[in-house]
ROZASE-155938 format. One record per residue (C-alpha): residue in three letters; z, x, y. Coordinates in steps of 0.25 Angstrom, whole numbers. Layout:
<rs>
+------+-------+-------+-------+
| rest |    up |  east | north |
+------+-------+-------+-------+
|  ALA |     Z |     X |     Y |
...
+------+-------+-------+-------+
</rs>
This chain:
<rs>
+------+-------+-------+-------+
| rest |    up |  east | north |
+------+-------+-------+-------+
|  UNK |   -60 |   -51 |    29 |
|  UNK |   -65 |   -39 |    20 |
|  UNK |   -59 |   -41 |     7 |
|  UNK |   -67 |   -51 |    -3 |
|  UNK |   -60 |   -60 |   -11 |
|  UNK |   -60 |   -61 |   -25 |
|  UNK |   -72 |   -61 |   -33 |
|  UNK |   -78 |   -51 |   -23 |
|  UNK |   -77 |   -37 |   -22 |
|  UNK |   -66 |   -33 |   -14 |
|  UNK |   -68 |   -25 |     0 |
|  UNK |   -59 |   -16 |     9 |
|  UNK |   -51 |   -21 |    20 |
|  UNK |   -49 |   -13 |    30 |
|  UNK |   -59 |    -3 |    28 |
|  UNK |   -54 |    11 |    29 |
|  UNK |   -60 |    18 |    42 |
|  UNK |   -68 |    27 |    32 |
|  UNK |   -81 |    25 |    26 |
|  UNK |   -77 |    30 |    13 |
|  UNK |   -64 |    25 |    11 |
|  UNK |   -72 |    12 |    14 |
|  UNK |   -82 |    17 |     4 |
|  UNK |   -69 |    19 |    -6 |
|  UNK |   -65 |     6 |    -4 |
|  UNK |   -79 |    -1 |    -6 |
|  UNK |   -80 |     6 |   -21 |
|  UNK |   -64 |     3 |   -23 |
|  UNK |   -65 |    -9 |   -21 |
|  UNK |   -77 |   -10 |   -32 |
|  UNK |   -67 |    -4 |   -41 |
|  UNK |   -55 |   -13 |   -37 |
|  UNK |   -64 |   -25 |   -43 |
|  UNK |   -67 |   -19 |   -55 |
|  UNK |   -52 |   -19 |   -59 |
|  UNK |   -50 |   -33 |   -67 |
|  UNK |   -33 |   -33 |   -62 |
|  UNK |   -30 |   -38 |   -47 |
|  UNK |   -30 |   -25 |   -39 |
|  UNK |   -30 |   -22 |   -24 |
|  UNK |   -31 |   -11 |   -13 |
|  UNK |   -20 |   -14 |    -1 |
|  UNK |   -15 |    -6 |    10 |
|  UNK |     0 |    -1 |    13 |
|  UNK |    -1 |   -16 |    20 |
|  UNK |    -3 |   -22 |     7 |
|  UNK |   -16 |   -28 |    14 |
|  UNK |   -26 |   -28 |     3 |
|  UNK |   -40 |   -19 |     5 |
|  UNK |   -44 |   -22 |    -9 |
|  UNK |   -43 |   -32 |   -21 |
|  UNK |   -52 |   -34 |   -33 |
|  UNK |   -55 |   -48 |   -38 |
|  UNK |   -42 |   -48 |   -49 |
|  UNK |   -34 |   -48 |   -37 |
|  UNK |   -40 |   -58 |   -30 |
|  UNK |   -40 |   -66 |   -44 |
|  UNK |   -25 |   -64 |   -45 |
|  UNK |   -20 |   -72 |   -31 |
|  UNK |   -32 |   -81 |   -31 |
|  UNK |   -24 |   -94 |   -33 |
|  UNK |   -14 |   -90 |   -20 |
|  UNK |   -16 |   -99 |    -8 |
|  UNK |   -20 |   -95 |     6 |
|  UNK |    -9 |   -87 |    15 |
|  UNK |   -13 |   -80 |    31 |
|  UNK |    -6 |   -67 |    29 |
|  UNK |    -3 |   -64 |    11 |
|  UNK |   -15 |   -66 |     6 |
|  UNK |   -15 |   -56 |    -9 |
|  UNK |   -29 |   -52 |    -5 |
|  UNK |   -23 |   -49 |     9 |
|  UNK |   -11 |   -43 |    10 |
|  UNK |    -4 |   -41 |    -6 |
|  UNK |    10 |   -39 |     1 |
|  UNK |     9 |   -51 |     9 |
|  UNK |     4 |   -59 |    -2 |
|  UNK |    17 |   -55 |   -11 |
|  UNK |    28 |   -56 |     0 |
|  UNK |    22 |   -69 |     9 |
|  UNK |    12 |   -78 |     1 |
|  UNK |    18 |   -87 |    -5 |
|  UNK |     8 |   -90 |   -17 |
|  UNK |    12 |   -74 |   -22 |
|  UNK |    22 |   -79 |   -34 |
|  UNK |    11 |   -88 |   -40 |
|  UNK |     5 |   -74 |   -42 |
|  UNK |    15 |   -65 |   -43 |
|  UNK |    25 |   -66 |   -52 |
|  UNK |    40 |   -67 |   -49 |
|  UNK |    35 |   -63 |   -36 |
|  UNK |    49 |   -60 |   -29 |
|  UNK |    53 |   -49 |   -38 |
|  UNK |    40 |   -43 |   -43 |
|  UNK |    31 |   -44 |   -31 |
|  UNK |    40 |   -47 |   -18 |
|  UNK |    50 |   -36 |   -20 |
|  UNK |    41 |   -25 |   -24 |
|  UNK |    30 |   -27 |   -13 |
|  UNK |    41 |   -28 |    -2 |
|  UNK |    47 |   -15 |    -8 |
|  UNK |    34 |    -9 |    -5 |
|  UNK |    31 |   -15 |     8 |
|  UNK |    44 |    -8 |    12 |
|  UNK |    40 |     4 |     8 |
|  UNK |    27 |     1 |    17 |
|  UNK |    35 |    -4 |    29 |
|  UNK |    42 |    10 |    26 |
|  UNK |    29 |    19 |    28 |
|  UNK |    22 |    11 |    37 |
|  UNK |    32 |     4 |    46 |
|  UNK |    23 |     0 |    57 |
|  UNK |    12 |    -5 |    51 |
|  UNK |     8 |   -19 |    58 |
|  UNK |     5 |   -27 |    44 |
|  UNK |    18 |   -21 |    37 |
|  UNK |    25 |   -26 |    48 |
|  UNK |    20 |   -40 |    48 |
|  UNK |    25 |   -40 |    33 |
|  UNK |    37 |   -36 |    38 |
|  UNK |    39 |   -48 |    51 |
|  UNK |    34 |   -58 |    39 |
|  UNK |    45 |   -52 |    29 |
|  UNK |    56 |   -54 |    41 |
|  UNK |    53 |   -67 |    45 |
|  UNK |    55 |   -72 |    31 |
|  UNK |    72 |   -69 |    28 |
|  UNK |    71 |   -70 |    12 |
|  UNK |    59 |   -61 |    12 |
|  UNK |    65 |   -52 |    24 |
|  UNK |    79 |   -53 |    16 |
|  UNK |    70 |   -49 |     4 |
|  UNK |    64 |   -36 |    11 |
|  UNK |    77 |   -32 |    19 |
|  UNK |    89 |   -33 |     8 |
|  UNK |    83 |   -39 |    -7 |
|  UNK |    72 |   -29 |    -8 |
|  UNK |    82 |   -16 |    -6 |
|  UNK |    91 |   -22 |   -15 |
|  UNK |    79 |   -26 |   -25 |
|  UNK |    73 |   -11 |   -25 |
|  UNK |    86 |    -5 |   -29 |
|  UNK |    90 |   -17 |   -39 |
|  UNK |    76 |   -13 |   -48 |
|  UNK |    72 |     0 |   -43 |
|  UNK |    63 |     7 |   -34 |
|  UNK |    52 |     5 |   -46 |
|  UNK |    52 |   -10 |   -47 |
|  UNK |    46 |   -10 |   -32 |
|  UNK |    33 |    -2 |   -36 |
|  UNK |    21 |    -8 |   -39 |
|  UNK |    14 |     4 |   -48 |
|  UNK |    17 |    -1 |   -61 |
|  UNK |    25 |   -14 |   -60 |
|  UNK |    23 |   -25 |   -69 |
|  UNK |    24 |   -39 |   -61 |
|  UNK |    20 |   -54 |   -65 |
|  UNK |     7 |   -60 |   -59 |
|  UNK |     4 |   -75 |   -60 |
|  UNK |   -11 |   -74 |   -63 |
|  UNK |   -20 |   -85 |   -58 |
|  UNK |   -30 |   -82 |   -70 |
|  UNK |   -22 |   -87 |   -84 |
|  UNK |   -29 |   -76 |   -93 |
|  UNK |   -17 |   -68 |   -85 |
|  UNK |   -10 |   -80 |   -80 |
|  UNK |     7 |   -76 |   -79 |
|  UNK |     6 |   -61 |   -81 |
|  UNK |    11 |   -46 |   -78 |
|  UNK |     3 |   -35 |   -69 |
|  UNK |     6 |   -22 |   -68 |
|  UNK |     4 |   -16 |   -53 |
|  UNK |    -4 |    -3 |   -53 |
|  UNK |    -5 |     4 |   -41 |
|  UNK |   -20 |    11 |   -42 |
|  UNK |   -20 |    18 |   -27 |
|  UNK |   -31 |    30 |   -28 |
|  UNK |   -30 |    40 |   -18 |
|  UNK |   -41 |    37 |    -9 |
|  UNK |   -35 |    23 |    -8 |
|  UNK |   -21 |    28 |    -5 |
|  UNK |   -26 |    37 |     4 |
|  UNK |   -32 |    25 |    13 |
|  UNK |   -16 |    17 |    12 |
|  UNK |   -22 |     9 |     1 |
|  UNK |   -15 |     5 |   -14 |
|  UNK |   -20 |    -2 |   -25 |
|  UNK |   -13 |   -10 |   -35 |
|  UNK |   -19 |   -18 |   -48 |
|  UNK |   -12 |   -28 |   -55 |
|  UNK |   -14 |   -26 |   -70 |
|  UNK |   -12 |   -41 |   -78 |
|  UNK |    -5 |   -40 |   -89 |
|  UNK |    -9 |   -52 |  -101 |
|  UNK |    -4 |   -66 |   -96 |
|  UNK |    11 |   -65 |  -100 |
|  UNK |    18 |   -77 |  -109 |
|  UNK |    26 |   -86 |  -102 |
|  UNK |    43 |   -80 |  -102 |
|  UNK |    54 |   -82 |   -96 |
|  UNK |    56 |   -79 |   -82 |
|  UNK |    60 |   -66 |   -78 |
|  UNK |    73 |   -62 |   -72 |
|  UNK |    71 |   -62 |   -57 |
|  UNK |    76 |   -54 |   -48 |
|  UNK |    90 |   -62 |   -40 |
|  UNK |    84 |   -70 |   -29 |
|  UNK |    85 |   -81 |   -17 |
|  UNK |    73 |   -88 |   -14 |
|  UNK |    70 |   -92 |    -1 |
|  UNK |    61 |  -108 |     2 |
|  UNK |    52 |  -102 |    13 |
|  UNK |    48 |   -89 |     4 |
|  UNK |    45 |   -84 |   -10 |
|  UNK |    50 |   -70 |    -8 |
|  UNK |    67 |   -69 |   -13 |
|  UNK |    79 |   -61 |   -10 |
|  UNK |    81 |   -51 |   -21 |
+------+-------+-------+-------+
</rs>
């Protein structure tokens, strides 16, 4: 496996067939650790290529899982591990809506990729997360907004394993340079917020919960 873990510097998976987009990466990745907020490089897969150290930091405390691993595949990790809400706060409606939202976009431009279709068989083969896709997200997407599914900008809870941030906000910024973008790559950093006071529990958005899944019907 080419990436490090945490604590090391990260390195490029897969590399790129250029020489110098590989260069460009080698120096990214230097400048991805030297950025104190969890932050990582993934393809239109959501498979990860980079992560600094704050990311790793972030989901150290989730257990093992063969396919949604954060470090991995971020998308996998928020619709299919089942240790995402202990990091991810109110995970349904914050995290699992948005990031389906946008792995339908991606299933809409790249609809015969082989890893987006593997999503996609894992997402069926479940009936409240293939319910979820197929009728609450619509219904979702028009309920709040085409807005609410973006990531740029939105503020959404974390559950931080380190208690100097402990329960607290991030705001998601997306920080994709062209030479990035131009290799199919995005980034996105997580800004911590202060560790928030303990308050009442938020109004979720209406739900059903299913026993063999985390993921509910909007």
């Amino acid at each position: 496996m080419a990436y490090q873990a945490g604590g090391q510097r990260s390195e490029p998976r897969p590399a790129p067939a250029s020489l110098e987009a590989q260069a460009y990466l080698q120096d990214y990745a230097a400048l991805l650790e030297s950025v104190p907020f969890p932050s990582v490089v993934f393809d239109h897969r959501w498979d990860v290529v980079l992560s600094n150290t704050a990311f790793e930091t972030l989901f150290r405390g989730v257990g093992p899982h063969p396919t949604a691993m954060p470090s991995d595949n971020f998308l996998r990790f928020v619709l299919f591990h089942p240790d995402a809400g202990t990091v991810l706060g109110e995970h349904e409606s914050s995290w699992c809506l948005p990031m389906l939202a946008h792995f339908a976009a991606a299933v809409e431009r790249h609809g015969q990729d082989h890893g987006l279709q593997s999503v996609l068989r894992d997402i069926a083969q479940d009936p409240i997360m293939d319910a979820a896709y197929r009728h609450g997200l619509p219904h979702w997407i028009r309920a709040v907004g085409p807005e609410a599914v973006e990531h740029d900008g939105a503020v959404r809870p974390l559950l931080h394993p380190d208690p100097r941030w402990g329960r607290t906000d991030c705001r998601i910024v997306d920080e994709t340079p062209k030479s990035l973008r131009d290799m199919g790559y995005s980034r996105m950093t997580l800004v911590l917020r202060e560790a928030r006071r303990a308050t009442a529990t938020p109004r979720r958005a209406r739900a059903v919960r299913s026993g063999g899944t985390h993921l509910r019907v909007v």
